[in-house]
C-alpha positions as CSV (number, residue, x, y, z in Angstrom):
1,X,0.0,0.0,0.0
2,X,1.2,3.2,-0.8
3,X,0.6,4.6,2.7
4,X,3.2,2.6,4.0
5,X,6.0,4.6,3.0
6,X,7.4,7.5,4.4
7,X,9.1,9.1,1.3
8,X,7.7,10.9,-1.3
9,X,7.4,8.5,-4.0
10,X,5.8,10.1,-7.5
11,X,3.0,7.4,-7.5
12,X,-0.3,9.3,-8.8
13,X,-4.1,8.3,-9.7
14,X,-4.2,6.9,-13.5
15,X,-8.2,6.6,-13.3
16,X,-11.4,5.9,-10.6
17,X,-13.5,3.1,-10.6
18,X,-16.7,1.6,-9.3
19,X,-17.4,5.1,-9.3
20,X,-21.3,4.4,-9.4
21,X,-21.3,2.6,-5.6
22,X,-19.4,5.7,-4.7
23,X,-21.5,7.5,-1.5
24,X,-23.6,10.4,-2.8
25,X,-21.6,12.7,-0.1
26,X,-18.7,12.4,-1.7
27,X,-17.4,14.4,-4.7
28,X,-14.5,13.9,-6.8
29,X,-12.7,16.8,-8.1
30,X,-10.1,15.8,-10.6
31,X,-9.8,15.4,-14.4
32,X,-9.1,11.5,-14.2
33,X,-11.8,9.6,-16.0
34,X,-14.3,8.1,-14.2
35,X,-15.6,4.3,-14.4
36,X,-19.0,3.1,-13.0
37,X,-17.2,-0.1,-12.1
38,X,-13.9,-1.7,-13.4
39,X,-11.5,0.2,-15.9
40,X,-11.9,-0.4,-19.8
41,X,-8.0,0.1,-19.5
């Protein structure tokens, strides 16, 4: 897991998904596309 390190380490989002189970309290506010459940990737 990437919380497990102390160091900076570049690692960033490529995508979300199961975006469609997502709570309806939270928001995301990023350009990465969006997938209602796995990636098409």
């Amino acid at each position: 897991m990437a919380g497990l390190f102390d160091q900076p380490t570049g690692i960033a989002g490529g995508y979300h998904i199961y975006c469609a189970d997502k709570g309806d309290y939270y928001t995301i506010n990023d350009d990465l596309p969006q997938y209602p459940a796995s990636s098409t990737v």
